[in-house]
N, CA, C and O atoms as a DFTB+ gen file, in Angstrom:
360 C
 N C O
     1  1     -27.775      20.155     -19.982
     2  2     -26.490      19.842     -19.378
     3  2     -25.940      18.563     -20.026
     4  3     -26.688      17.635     -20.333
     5  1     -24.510      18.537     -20.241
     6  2     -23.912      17.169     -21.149
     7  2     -24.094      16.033     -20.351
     8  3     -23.983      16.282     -19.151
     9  1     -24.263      15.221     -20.545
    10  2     -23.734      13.858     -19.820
    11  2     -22.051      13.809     -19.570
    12  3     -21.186      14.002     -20.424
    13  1     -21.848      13.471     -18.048
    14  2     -21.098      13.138     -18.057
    15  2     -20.034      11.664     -17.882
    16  3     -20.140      10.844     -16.970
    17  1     -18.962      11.613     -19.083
    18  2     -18.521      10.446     -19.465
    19  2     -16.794      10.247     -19.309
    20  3     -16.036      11.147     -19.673
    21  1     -16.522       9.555     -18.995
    22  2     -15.350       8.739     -18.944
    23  2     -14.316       9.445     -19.925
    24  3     -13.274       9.991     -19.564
    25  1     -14.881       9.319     -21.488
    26  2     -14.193       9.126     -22.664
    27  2     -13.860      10.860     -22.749
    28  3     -12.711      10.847     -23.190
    29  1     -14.172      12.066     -22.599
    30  2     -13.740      13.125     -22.540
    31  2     -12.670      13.771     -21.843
    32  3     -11.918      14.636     -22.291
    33  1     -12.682      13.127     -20.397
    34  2     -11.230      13.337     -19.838
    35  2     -10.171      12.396     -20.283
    36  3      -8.974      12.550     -20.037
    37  1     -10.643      11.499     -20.897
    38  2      -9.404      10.923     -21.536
    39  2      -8.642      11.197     -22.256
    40  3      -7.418      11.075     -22.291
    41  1      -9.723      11.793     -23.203
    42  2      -9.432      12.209     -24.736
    43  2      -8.274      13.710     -24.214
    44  3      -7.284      14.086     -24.842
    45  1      -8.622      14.093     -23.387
    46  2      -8.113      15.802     -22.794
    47  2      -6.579      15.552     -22.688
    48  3      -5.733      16.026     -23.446
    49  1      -6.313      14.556     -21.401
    50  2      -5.158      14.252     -21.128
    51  2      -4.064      13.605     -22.164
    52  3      -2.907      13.814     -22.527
    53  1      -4.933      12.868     -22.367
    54  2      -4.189      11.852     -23.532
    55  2      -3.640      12.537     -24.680
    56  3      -2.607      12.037     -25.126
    57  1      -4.064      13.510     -25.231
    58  2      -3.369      14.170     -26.357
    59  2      -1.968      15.183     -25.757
    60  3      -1.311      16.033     -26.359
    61  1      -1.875      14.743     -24.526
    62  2      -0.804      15.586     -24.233
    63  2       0.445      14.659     -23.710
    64  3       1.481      15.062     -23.181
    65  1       0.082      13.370     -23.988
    66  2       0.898      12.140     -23.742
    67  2       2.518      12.178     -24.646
    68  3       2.601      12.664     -25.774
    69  1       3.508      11.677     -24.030
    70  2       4.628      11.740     -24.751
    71  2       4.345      10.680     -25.605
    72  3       4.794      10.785     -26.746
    73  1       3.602       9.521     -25.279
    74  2       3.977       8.262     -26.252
    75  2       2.886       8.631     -27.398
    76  3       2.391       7.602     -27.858
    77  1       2.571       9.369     -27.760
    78  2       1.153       9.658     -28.875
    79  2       2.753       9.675     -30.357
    80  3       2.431       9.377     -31.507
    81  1       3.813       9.930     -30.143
    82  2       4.621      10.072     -31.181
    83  2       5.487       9.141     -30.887
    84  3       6.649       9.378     -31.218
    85  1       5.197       7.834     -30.194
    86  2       6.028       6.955     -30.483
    87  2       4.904       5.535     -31.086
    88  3       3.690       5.517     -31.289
    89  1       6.127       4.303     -31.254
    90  2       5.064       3.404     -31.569
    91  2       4.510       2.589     -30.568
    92  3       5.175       1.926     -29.772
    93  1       3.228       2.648     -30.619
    94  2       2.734       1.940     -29.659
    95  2       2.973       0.584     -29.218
    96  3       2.424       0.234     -28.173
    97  1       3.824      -0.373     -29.945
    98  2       4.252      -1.791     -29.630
    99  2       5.318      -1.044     -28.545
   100  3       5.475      -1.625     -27.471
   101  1       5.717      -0.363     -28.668
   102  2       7.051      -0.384     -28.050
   103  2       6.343      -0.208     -26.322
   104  3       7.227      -0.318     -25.472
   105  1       5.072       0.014     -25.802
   106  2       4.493       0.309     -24.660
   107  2       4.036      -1.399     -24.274
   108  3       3.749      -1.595     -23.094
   109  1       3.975      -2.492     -25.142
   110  2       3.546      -3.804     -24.819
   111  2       4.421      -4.522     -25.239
   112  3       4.276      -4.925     -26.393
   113  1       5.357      -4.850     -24.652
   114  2       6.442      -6.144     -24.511
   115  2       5.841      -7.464     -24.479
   116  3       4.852      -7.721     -23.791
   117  1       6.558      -8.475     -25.376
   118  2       5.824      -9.679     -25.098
   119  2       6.153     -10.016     -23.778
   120  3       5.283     -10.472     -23.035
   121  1       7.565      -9.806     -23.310
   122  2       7.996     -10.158     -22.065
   123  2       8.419      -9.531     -21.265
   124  3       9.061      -8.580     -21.712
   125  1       8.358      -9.619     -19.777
   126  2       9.453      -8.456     -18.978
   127  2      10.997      -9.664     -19.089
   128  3      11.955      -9.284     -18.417
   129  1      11.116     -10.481     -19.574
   130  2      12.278     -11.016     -19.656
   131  2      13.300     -10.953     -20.839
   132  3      12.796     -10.918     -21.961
   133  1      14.401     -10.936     -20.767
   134  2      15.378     -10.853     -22.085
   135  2      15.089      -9.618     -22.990
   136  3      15.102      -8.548     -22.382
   137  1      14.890      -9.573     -24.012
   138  2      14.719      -8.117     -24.988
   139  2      13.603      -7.673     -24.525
   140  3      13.584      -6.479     -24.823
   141  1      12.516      -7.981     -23.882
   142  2      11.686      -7.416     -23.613
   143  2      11.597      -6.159     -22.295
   144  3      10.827      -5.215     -22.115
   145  1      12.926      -6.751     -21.434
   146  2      13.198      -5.952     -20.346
   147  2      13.973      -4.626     -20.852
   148  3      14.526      -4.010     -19.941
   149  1      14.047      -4.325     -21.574
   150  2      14.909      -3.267     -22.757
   151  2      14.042      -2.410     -23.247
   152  3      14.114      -1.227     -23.581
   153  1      12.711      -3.676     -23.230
   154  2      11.589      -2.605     -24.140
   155  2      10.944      -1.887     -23.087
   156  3      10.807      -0.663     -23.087
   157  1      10.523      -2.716     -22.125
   158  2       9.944      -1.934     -20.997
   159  2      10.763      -0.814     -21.030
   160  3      10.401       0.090     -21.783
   161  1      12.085      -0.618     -20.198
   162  2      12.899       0.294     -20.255
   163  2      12.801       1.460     -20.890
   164  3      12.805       2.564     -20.346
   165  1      12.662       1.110     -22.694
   166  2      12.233       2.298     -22.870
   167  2      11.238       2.815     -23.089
   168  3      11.224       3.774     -23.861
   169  1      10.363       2.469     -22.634
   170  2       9.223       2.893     -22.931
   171  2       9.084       3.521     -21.436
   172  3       8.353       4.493     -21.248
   173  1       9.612       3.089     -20.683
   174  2       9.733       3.701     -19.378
   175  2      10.181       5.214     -19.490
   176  3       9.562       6.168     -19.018
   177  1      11.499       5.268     -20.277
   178  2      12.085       5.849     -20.158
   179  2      10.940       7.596     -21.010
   180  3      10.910       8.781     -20.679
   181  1      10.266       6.847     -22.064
   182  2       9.038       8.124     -22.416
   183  2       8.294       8.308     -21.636
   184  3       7.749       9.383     -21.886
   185  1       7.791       7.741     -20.506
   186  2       6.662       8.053     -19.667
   187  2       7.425       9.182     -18.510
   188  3       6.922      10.170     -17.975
   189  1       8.881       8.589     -18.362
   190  2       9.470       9.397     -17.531
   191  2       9.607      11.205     -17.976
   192  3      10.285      11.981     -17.302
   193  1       8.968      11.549     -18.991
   194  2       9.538      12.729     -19.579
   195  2       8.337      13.103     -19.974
   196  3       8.324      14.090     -20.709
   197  1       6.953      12.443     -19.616
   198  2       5.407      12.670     -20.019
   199  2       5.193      13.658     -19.212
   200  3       5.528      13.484     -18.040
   201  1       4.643      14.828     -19.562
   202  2       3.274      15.732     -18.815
   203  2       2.431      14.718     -17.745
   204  3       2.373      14.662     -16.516
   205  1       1.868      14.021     -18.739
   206  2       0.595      13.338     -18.051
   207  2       0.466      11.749     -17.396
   208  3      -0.392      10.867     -17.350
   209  1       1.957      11.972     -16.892
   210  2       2.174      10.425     -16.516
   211  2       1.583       9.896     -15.285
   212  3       1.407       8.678     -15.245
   213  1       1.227      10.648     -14.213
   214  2      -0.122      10.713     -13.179
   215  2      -1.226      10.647     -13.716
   216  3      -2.131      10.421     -12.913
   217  1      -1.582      10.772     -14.938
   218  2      -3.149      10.943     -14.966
   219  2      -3.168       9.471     -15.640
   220  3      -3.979       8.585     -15.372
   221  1      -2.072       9.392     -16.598
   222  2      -2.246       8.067     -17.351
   223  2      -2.345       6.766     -16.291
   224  3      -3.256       5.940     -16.236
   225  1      -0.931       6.845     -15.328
   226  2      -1.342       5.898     -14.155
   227  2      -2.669       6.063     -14.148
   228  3      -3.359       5.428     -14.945
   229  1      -3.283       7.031     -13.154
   230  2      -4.302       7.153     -12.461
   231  2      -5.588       6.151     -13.274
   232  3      -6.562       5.621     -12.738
   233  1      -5.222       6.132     -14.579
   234  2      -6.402       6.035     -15.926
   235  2      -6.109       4.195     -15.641
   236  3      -7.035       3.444     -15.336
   237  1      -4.874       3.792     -15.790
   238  2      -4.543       2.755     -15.565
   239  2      -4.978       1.712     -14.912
   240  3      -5.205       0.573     -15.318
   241  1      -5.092       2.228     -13.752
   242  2      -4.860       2.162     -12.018
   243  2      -6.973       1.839     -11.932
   244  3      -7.677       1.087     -11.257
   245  1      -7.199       2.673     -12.793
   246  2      -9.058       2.748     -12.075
   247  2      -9.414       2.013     -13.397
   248  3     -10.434       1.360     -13.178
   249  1      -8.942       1.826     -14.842
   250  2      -9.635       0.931     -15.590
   251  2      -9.032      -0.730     -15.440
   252  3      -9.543      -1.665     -16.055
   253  1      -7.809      -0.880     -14.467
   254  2      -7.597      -2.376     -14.494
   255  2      -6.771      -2.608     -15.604
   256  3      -7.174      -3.321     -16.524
   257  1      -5.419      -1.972     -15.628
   258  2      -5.084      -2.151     -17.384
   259  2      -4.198      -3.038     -16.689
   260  3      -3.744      -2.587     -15.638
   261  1      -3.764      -4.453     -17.103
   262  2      -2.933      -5.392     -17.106
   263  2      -2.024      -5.545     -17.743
   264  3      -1.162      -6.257     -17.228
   265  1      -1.812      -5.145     -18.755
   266  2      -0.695      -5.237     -19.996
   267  2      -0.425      -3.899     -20.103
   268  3      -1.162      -2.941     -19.870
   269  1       1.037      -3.947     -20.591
   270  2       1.649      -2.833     -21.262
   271  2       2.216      -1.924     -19.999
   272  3       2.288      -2.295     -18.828
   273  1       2.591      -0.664     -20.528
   274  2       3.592       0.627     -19.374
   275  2       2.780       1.486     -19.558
   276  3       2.724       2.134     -20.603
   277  1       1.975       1.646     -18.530
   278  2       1.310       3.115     -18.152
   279  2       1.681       3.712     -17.034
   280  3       1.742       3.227     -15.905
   281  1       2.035       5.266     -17.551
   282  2       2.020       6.175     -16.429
   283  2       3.961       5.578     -15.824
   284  3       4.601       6.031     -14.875
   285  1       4.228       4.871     -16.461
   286  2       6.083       4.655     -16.348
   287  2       6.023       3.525     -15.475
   288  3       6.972       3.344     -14.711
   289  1       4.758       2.497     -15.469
   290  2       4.424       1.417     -14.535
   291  2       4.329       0.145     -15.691
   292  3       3.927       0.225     -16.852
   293  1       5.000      -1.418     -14.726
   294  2       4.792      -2.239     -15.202
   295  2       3.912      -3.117     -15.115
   296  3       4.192      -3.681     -14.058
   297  1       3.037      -3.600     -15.532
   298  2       1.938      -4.458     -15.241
   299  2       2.134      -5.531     -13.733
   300  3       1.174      -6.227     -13.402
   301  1       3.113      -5.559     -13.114
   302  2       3.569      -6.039     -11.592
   303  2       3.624      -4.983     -10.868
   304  3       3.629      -5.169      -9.652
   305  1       3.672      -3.750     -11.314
   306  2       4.083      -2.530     -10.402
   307  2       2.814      -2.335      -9.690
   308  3       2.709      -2.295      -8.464
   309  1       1.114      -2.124     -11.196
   310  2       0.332      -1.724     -10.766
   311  2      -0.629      -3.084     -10.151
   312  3      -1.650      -2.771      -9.540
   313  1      -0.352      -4.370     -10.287
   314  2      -0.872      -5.375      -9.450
   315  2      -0.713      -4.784      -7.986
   316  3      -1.539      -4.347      -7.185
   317  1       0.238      -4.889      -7.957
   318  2       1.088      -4.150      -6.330
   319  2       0.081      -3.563      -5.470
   320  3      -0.580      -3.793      -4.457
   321  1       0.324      -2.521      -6.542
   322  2      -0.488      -1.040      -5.982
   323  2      -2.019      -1.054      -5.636
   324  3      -2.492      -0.456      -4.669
   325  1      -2.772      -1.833      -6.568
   326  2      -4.244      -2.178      -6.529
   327  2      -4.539      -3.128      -5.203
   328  3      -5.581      -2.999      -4.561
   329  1      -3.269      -4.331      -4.773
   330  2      -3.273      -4.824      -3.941
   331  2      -3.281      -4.348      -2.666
   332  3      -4.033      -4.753      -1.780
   333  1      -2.184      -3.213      -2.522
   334  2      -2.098      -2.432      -1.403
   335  2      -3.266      -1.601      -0.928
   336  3      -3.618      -1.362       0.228
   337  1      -3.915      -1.122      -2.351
   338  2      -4.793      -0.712      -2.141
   339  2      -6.280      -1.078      -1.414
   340  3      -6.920      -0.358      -0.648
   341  1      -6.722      -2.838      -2.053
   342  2      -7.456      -3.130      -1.405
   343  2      -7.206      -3.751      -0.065
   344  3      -8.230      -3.847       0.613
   345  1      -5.852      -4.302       0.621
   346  2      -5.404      -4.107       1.515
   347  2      -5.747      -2.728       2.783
   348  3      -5.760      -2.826       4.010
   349  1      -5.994      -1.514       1.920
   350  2      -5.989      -0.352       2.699
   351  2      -7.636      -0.271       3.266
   352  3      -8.026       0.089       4.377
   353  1      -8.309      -0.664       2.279
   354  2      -9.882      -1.166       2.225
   355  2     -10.386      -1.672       2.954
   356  3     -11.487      -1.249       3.307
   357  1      -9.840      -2.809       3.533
   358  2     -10.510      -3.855       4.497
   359  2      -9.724      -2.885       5.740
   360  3      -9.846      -3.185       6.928
């Protein structure tokens, strides 16, 4: 029986990602301020039109990703959410 690992459902979802044909700077803004709020934007705007923009969150969301737009989320969106979450915890 295989071991099971992390890196295979990734690999699954992920090739079905809209941003695999864009450039990847354009997913990490230096800033959410001034041109950078533009970049978010669009990069938002590819996640909004992703297949797998739940799973990428989800991927996000359980590895702690801090930087960059996953899943059509901004690195404050998913602070939030993790917060609420352990909020829901206690």
């Amino acid at each position: 029986m295989p071991v099971k690992s992390n890196v295979i459902p990734i690999i699954h979802w992920s090739r079905r990602s809209s941003c695999l044909s864009e450039d990847p700077e354009l997913f990490f803004p230096v800033s959410y301020e001034g041109p950078g709020r533009e970049q978010y934007e669009r990069a938002r705007a590819v996640c909004r039109r992703c297949p797998v923009r739940g799973r990428c969150l989800e991927y996000a969301l359980s590895t702690q990703q801090m930087y960059g737009v996953w899943g059509g989320t901004t690195p404050e969106e998913r602070r939030a959410t993790m917060a609420r979450a352990r909020q829901q915890v206690r």
